[in-house]
N, CA, C and O atoms as a DFTB+ gen file, in Angstrom:
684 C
 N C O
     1  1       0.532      -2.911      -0.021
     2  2      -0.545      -2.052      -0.441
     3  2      -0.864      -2.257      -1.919
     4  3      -1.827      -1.772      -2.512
     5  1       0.049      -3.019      -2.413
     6  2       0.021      -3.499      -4.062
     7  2      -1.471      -4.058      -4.110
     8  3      -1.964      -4.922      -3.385
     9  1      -2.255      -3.116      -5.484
    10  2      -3.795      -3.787      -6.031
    11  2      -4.742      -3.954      -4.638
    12  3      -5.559      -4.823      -4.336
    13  1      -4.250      -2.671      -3.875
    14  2      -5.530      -3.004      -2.812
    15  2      -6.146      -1.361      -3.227
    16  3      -6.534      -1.056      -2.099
    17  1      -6.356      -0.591      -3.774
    18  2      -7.141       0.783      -4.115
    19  2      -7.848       0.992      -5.191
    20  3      -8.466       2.000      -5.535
    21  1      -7.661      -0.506      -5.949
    22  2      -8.493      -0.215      -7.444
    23  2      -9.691       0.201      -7.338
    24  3     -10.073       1.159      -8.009
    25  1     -10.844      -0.721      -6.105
    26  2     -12.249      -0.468      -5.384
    27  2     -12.282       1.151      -5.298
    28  3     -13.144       1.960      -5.642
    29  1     -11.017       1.304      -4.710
    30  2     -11.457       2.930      -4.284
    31  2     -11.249       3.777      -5.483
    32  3     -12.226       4.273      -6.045
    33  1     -10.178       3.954      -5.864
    34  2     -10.113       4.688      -7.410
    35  2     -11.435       4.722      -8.280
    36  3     -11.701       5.737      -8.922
    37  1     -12.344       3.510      -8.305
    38  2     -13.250       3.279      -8.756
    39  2     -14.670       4.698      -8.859
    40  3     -15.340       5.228      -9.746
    41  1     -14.548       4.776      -7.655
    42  2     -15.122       5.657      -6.501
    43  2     -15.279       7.055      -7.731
    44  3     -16.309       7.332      -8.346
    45  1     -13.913       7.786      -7.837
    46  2     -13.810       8.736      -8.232
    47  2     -13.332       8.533      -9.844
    48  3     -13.068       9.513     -10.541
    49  1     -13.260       7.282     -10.304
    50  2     -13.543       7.269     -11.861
    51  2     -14.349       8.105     -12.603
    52  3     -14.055       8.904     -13.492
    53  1     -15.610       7.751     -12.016
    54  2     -16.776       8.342     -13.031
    55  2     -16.487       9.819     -13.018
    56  3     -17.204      10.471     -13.777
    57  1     -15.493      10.566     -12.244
    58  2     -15.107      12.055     -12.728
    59  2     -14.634      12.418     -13.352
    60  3     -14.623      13.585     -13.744
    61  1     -13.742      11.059     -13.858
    62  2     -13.006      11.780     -14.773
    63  2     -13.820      12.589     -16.409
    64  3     -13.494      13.553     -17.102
    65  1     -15.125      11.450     -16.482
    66  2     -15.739      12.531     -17.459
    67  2     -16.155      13.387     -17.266
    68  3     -16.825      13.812     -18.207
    69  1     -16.124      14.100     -16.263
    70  2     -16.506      14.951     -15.987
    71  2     -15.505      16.513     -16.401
    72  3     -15.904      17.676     -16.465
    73  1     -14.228      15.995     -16.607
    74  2     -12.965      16.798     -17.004
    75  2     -13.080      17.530     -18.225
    76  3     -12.406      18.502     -18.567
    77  1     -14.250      16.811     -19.012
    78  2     -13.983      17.233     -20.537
    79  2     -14.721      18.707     -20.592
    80  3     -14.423      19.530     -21.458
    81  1     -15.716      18.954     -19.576
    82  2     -17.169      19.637     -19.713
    83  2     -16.859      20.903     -19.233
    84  3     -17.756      21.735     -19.097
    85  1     -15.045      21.298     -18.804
    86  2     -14.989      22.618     -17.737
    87  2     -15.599      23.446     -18.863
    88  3     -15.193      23.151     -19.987
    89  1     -16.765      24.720     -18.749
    90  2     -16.543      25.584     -19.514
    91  2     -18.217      26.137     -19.231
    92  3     -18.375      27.202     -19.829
    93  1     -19.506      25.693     -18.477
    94  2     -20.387      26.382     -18.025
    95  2     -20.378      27.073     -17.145
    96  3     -19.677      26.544     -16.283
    97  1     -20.903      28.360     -16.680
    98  2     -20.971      28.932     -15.209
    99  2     -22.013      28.539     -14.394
   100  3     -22.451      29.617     -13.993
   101  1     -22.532      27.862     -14.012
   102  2     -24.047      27.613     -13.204
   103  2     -23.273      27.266     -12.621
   104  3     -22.193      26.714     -12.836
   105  1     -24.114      27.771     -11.312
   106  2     -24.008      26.396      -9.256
   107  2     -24.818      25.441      -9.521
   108  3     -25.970      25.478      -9.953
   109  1     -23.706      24.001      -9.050
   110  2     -25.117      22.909      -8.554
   111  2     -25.997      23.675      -7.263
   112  3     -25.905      24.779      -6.727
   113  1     -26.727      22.700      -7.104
   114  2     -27.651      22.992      -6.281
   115  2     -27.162      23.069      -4.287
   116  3     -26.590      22.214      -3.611
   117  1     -27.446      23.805      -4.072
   118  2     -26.869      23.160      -2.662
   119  2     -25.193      24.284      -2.637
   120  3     -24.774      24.675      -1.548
   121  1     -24.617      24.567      -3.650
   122  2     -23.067      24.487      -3.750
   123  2     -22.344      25.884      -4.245
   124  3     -22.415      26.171      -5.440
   125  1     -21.776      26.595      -3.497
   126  2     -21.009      27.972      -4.189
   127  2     -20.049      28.436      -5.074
   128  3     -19.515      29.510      -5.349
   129  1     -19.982      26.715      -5.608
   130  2     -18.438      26.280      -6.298
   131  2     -19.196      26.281      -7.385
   132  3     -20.230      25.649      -7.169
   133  1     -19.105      26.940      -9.029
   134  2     -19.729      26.739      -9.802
   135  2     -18.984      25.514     -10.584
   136  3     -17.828      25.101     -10.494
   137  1     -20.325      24.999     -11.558
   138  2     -20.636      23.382     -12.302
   139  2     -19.263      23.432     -12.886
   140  3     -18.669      22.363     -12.748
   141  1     -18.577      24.382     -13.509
   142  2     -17.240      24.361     -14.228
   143  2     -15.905      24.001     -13.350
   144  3     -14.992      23.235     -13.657
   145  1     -16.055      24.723     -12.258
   146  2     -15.092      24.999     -11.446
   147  2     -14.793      23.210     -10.735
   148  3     -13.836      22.436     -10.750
   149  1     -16.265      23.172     -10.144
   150  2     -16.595      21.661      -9.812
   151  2     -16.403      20.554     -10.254
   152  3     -16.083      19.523      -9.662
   153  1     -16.696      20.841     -11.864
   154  2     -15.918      19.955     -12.828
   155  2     -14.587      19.511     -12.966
   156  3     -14.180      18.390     -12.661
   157  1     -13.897      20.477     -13.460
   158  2     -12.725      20.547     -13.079
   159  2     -11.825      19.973     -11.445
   160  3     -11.021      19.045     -11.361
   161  1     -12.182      20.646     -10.617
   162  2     -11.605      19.946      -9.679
   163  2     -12.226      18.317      -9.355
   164  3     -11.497      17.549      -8.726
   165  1     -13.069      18.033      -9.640
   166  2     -13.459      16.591      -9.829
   167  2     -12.528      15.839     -10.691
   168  3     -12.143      14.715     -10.367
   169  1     -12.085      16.528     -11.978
   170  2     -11.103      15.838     -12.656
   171  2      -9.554      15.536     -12.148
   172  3      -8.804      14.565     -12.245
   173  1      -9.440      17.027     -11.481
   174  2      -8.290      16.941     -10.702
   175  2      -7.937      15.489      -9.617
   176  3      -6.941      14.771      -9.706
   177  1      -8.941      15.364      -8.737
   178  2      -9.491      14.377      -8.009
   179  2      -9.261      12.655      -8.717
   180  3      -8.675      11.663      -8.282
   181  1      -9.756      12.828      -9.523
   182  2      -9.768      11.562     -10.406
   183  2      -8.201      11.926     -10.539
   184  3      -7.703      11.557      -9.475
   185  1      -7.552      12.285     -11.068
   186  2      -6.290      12.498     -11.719
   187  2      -5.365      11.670     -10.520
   188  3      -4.746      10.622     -10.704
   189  1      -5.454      12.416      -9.301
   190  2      -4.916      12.304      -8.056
   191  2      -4.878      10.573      -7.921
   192  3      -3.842       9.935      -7.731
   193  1      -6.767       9.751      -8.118
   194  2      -6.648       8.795      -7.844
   195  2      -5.703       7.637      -8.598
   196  3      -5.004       6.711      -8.187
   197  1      -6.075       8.213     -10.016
   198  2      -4.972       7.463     -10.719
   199  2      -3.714       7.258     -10.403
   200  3      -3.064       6.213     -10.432
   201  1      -3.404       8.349     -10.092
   202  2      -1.817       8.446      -9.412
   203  2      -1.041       7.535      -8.440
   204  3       0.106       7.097      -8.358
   205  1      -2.386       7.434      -7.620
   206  2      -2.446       6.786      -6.158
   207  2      -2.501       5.432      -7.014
   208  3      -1.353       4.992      -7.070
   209  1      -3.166       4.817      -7.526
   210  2      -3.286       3.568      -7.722
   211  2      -2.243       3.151      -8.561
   212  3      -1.992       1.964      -8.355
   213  1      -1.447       3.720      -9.534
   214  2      -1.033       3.391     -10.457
   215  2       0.637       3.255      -9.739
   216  3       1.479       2.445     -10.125
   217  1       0.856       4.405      -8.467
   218  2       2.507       4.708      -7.859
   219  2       2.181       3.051      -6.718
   220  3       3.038       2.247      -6.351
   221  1       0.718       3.023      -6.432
   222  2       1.040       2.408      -4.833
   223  2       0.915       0.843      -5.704
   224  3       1.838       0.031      -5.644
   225  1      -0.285       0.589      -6.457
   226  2      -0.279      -0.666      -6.921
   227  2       0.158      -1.536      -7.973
   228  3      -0.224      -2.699      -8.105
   229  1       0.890      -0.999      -8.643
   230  2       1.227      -1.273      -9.931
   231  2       3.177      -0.730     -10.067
   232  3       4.095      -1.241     -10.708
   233  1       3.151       0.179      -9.375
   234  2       4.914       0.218      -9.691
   235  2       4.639       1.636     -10.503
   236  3       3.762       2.498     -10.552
   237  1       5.979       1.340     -11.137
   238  2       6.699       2.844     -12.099
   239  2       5.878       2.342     -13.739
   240  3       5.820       1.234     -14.272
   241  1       5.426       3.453     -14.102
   242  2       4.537       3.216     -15.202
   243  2       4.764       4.271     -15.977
   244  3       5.070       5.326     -15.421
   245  1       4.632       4.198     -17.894
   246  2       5.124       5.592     -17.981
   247  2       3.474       5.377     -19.390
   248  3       2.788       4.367     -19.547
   249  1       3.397       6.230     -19.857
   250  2       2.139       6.000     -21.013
   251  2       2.878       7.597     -21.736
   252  3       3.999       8.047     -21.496
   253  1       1.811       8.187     -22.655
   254  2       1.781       9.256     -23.932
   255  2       1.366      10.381     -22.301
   256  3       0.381      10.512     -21.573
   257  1       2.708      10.957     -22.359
   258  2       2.692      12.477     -21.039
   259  2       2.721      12.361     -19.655
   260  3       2.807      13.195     -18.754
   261  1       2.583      10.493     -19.689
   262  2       2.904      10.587     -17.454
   263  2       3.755       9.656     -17.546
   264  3       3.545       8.679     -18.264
   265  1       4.983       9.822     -16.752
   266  2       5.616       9.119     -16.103
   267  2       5.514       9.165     -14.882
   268  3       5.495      10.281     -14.363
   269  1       5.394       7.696     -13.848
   270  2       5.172       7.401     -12.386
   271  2       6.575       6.540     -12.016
   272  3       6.995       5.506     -12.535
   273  1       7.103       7.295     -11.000
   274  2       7.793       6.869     -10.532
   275  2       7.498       6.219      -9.277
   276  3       6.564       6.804      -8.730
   277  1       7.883       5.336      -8.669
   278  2       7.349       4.436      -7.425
   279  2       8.102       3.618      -6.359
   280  3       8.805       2.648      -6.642
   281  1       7.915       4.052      -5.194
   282  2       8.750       3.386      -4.087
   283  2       7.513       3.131      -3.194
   284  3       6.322       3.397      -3.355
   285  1       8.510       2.248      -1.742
   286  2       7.746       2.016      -0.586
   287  2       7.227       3.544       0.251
   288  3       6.676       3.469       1.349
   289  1       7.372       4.301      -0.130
   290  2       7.071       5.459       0.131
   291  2       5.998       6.551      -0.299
   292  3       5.421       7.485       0.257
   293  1       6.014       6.032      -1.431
   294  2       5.151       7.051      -2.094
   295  2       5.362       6.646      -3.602
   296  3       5.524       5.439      -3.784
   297  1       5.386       7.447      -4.695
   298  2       5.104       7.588      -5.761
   299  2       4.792       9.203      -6.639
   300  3       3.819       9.898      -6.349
   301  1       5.841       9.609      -7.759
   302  2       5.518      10.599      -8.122
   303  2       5.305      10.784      -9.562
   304  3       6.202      10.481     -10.348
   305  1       4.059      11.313     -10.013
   306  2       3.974      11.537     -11.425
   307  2       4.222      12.414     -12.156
   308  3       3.217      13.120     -12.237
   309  1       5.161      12.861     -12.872
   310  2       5.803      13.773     -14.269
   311  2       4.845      13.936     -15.394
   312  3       5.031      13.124     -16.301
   313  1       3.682      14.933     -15.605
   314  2       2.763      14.842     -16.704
   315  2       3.335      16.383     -17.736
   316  3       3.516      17.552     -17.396
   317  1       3.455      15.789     -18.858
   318  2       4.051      16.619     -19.971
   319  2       2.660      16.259     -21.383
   320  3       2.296      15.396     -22.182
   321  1       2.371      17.513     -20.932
   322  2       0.650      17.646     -22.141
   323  2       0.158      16.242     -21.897
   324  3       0.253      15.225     -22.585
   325  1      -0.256      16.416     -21.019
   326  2      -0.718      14.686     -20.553
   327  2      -2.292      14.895     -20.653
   328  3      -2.787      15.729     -19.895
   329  1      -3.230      14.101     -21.657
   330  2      -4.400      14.003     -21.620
   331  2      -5.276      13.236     -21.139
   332  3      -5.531      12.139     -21.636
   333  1      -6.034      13.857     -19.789
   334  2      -6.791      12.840     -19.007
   335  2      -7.849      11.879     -19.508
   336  3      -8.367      10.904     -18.965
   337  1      -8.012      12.394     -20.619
   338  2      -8.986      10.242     -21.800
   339  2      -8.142      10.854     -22.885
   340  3      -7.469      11.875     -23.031
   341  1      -8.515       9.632     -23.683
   342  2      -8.030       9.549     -25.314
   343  2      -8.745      10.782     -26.032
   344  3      -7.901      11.381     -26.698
   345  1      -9.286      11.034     -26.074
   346  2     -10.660      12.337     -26.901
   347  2     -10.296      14.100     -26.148
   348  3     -10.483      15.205     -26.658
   349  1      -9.710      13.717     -24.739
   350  2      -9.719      14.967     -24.286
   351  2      -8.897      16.197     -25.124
   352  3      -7.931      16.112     -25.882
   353  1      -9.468      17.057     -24.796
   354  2      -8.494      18.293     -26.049
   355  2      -8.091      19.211     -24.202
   356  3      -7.485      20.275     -24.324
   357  1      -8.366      18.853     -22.990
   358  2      -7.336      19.413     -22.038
   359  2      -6.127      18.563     -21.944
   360  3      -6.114      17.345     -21.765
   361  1      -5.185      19.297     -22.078
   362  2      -3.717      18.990     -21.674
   363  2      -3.436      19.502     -19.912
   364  3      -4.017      20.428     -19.345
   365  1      -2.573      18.755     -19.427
   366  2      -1.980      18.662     -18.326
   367  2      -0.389      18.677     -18.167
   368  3       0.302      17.678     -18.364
   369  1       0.053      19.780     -17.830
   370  2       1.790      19.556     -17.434
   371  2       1.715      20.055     -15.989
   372  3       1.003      20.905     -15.456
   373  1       3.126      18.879     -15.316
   374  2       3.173      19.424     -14.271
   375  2       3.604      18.014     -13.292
   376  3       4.145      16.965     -13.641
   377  1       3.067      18.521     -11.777
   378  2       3.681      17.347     -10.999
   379  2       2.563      16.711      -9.923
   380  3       1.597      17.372      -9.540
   381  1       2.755      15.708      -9.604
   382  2       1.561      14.971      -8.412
   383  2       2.490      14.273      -7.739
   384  3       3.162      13.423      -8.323
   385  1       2.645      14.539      -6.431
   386  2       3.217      13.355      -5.448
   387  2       2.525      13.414      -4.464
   388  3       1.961      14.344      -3.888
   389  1       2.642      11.667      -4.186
   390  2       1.853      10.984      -3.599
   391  2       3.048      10.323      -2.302
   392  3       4.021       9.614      -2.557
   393  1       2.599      10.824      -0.850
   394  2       3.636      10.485       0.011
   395  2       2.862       9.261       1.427
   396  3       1.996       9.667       2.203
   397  1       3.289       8.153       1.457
   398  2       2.672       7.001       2.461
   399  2       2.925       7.656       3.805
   400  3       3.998       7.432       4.365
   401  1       1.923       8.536       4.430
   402  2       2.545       8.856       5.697
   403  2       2.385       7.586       6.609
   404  3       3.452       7.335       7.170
   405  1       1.637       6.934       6.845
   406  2       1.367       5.420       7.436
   407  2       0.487       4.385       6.481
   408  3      -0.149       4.600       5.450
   409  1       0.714       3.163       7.254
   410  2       0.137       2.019       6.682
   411  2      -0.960       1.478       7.374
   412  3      -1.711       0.652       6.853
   413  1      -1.081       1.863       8.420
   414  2      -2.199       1.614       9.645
   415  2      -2.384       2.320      11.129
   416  3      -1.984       2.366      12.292
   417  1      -3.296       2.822      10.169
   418  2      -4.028       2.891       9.356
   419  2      -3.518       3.535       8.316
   420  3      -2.539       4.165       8.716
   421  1      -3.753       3.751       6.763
   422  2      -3.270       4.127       5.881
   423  2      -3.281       5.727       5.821
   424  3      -4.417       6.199       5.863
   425  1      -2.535       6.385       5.756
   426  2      -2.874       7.555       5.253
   427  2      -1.756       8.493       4.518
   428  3      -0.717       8.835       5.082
   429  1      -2.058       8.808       3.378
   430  2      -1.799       9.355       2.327
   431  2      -1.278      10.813       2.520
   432  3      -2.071      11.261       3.349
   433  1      -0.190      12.030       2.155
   434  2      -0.501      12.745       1.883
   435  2      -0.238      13.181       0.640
   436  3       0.860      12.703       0.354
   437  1      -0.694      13.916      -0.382
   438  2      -0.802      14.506      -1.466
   439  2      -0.309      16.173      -2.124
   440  3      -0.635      17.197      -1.525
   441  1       0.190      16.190      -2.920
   442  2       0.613      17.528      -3.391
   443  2       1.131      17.571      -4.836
   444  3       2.173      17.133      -5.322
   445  1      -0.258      18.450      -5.560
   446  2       0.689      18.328      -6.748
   447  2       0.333      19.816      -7.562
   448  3      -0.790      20.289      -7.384
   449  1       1.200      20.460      -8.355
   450  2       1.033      21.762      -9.203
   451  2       0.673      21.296     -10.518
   452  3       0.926      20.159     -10.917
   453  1       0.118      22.125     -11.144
   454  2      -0.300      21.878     -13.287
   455  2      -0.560      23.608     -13.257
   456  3      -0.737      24.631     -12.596
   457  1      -0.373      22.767     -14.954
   458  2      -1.021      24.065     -15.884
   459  2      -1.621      23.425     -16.688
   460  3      -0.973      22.435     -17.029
   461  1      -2.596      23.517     -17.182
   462  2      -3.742      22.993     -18.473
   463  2      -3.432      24.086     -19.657
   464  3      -3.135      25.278     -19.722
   465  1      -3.676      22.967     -20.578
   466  2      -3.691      23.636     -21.917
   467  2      -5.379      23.109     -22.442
   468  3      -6.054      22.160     -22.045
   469  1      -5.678      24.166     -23.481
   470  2      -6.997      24.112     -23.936
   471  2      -7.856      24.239     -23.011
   472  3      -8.934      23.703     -23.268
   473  1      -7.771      24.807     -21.921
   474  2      -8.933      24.910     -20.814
   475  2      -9.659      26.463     -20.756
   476  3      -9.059      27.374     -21.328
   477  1     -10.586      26.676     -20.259
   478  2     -10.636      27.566     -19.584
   479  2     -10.447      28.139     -18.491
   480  3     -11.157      29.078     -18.134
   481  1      -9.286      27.590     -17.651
   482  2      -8.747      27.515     -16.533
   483  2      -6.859      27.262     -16.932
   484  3      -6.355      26.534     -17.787
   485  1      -6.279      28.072     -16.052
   486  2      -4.823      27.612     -16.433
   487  2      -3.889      27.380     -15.797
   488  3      -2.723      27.417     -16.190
   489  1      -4.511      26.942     -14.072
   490  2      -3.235      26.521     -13.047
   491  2      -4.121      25.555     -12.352
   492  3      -5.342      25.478     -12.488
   493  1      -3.532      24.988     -11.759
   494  2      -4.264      24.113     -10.442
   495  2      -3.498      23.138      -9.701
   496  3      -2.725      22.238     -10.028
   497  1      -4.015      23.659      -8.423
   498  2      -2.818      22.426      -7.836
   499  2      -3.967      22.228      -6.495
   500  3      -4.965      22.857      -6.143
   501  1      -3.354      21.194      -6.054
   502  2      -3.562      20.157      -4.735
   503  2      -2.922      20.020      -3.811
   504  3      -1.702      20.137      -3.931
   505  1      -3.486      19.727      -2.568
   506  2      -2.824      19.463      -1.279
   507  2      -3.525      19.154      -0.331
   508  3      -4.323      20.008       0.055
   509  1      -3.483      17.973       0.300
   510  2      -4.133      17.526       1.068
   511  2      -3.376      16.135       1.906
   512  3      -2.189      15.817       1.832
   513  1      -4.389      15.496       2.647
   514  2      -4.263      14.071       3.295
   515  2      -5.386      13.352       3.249
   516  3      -6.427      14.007       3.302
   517  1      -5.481      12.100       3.157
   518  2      -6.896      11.128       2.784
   519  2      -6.188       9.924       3.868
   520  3      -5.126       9.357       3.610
   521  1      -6.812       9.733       4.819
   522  2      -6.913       8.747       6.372
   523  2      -7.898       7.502       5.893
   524  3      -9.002       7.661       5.372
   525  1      -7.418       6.536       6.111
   526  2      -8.344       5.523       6.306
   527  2      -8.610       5.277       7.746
   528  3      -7.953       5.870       8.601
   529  1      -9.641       4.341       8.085
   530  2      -9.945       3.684       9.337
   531  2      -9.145       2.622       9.808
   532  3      -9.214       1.542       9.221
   533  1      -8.253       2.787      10.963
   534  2      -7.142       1.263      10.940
   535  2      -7.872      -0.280      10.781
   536  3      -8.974      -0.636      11.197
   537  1      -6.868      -1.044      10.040
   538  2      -7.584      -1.854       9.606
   539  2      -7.979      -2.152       8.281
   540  3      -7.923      -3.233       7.695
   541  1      -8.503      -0.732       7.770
   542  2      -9.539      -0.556       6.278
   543  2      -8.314      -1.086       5.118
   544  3      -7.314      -1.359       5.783
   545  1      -8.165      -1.217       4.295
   546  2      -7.136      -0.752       2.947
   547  2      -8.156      -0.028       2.054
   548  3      -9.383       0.042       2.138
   549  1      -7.261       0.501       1.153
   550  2      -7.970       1.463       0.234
   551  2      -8.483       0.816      -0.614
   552  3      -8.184       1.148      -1.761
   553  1      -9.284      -0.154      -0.478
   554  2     -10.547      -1.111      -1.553
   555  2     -11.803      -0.316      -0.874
   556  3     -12.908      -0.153      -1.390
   557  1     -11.264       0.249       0.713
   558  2     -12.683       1.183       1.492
   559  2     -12.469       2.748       0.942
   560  3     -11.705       3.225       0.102
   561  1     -13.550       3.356       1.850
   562  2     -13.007       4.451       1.061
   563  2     -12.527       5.171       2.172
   564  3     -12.700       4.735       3.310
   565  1     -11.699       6.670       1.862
   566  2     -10.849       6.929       3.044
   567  2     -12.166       7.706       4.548
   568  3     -13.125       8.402       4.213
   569  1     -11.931       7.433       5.756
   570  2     -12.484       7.699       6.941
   571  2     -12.972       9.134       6.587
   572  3     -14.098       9.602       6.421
   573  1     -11.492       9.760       6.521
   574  2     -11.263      11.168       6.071
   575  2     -10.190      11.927       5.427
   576  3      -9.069      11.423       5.357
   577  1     -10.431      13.120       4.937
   578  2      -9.607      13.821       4.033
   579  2     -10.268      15.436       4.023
   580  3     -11.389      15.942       4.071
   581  1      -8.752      15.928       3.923
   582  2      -8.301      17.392       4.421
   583  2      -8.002      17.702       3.273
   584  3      -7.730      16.857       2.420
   585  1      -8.003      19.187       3.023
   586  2      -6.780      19.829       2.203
   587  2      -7.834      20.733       1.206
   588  3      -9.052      20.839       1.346
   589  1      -6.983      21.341       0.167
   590  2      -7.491      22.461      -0.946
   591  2      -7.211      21.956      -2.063
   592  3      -6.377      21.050      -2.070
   593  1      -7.866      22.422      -3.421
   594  2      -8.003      22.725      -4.780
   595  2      -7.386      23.750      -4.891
   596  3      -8.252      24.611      -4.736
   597  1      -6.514      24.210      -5.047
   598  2      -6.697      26.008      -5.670
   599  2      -6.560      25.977      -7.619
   600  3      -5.604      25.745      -8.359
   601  1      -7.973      26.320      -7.886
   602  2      -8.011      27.092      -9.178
   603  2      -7.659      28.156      -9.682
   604  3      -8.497      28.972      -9.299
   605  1      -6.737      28.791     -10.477
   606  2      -6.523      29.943     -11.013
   607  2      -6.038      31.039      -9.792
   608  3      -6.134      32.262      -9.902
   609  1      -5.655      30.530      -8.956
   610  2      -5.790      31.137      -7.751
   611  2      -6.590      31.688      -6.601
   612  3      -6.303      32.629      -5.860
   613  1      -8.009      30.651      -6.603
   614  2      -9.056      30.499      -6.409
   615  2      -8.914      29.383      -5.181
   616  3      -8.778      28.309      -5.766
   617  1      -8.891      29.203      -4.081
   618  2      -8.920      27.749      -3.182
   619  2      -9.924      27.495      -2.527
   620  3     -10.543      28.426      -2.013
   621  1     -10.338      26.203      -2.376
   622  2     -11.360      25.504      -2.187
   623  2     -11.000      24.421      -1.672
   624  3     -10.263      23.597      -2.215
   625  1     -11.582      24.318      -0.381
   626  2     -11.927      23.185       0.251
   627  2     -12.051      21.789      -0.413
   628  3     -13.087      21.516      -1.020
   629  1     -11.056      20.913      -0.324
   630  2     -11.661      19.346      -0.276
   631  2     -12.855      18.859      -0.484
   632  3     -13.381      18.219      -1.395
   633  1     -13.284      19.398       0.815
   634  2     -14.660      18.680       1.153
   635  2     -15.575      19.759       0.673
   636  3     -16.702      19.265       0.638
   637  1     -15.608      20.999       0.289
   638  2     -16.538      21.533      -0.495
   639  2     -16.658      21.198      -1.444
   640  3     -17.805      21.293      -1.882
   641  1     -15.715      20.670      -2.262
   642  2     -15.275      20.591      -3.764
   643  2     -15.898      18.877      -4.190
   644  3     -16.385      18.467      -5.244
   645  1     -15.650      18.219      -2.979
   646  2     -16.321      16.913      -2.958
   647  2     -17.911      16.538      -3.087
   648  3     -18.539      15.614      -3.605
   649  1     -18.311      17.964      -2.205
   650  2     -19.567      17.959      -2.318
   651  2     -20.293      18.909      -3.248
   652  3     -21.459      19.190      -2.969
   653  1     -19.703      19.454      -4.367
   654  2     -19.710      19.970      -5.223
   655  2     -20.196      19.290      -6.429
   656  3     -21.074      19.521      -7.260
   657  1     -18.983      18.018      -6.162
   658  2     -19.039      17.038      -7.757
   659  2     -19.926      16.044      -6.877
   660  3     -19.681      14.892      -7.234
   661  1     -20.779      16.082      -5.952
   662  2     -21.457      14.973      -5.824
   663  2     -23.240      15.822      -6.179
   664  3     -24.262      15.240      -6.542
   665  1     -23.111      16.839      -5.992
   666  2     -23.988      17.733      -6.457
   667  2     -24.494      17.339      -8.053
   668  3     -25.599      16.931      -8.413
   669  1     -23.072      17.658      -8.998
   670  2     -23.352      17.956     -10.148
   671  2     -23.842      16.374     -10.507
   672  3     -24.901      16.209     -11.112
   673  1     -23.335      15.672     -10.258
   674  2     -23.784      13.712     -10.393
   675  2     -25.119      13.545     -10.241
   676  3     -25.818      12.923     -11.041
   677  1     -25.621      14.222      -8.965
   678  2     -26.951      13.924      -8.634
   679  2     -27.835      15.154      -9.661
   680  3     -29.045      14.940      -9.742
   681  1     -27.341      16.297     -10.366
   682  2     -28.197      16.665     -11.565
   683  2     -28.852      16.175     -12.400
   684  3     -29.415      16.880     -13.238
C-alpha cells in the first residue's frame, strides 16, 4: 500500500487551508453545519489524510508535534501542540489511529481524540471507516465512508460534514 494514497490525500489537501479560518458563524448554502464548524472539521479531515498517507506510505515519521508510528496494520499519530501549516496559530494535541481493516478491497478504519489550542473550538475527535471499491488503491477515492466529527460535543455526520466543506469551496 506504500505511495499508493498520495492522489487521494490530494483530494482533501486543499482543506487544510481551510483550518486557519475557524471563527465565522454563517451556513454554506445548502448546509446546517455552520462555515466555522465546517471549516474546522474539513481540517480535521485533511489532518486524518495526512495521517493515512504518511503511517501507510512512508513509514514512522516524526516532524515539530507529530510523531507516526507505523506497521502492516495501521499506523498511529502522537500530536503534542502540533500545527497543521507553518503560519497556523491552531495547535493540536492528542491522538489519530489509523487501523487496515482489509486490503481488498481496502478499507480503513479511523479514530482519533484532540484538543486545540488558539481555537475557537476546544475538543474534537473522529471515527469512522473509508471503503474502497475492490481492486481500486487509494490513488481512487474511497467508494464509501461512515462515521462522525464530534465538535465541542457537537456530532456530525461524515457525510454531512463532507458536504459541508464542499459547500464552502464552491462559495
Amino acid at each position: 500500500m506504500k505511495k499508493s494514497s498520495v492522489c487521494w490525500i490530494g483530494l482533501v489537501t486543499a482543506i487544510l487551508f481551510l483550518f486557519s479560518f475557524a471563527g465565522c458563524d454563517t451556513e454554506s448554502e445548502g448546509s446546517d453545519i455552520p462555515d466555522d464548524v465546517a471549516e474546522l472539521g474539513g481540517g480535521a479531515i485533511e489532518l486524518v489524510g495526512e495521517v493515512i498517507s504518511i503511517a501507510l506510505d512512508y513509514g514512522d515519521y516524526t516532524t515539530t508535534g507529530m510523531t507516526i508510528t507505523s506497521s502492516d496494520s495501521g499506523g498511529t499519530a502522537i500530536l503534542t501542540n502540533y500545527r497543521p501549516y507553518y503560519e497556523s496559530p491552531i495547535t493540536v494535541t492528542g491522538t489519530i489511529v489509523v487501523t487496515v481493516l482489509s486490503t481488498n478491497p481496502i478499507k480503513l478504519q479511523i479514530a482519533g481524540n484532540c484538543t486545540l489550542g488558539n481555537s475557537d473550538f476546544s475538543t474534537l475527535s473522529i471515527t469512522g471507516t473509508a471503503t474502497w471499491a475492490k481492486g481500486d488503491d487509494m490513488d481512487d477515492e474511497p467508494q464509501s465512508y461512515s462515521g462522525s466529527i464530534t465538535i465541542d460535543g457537537t456530532k456530525y455526520s461524515i457525510d454531512d460534514m463532507m458536504d459541508a466543506v464542499e459547500d464552502l469551496e464552491d462559495d
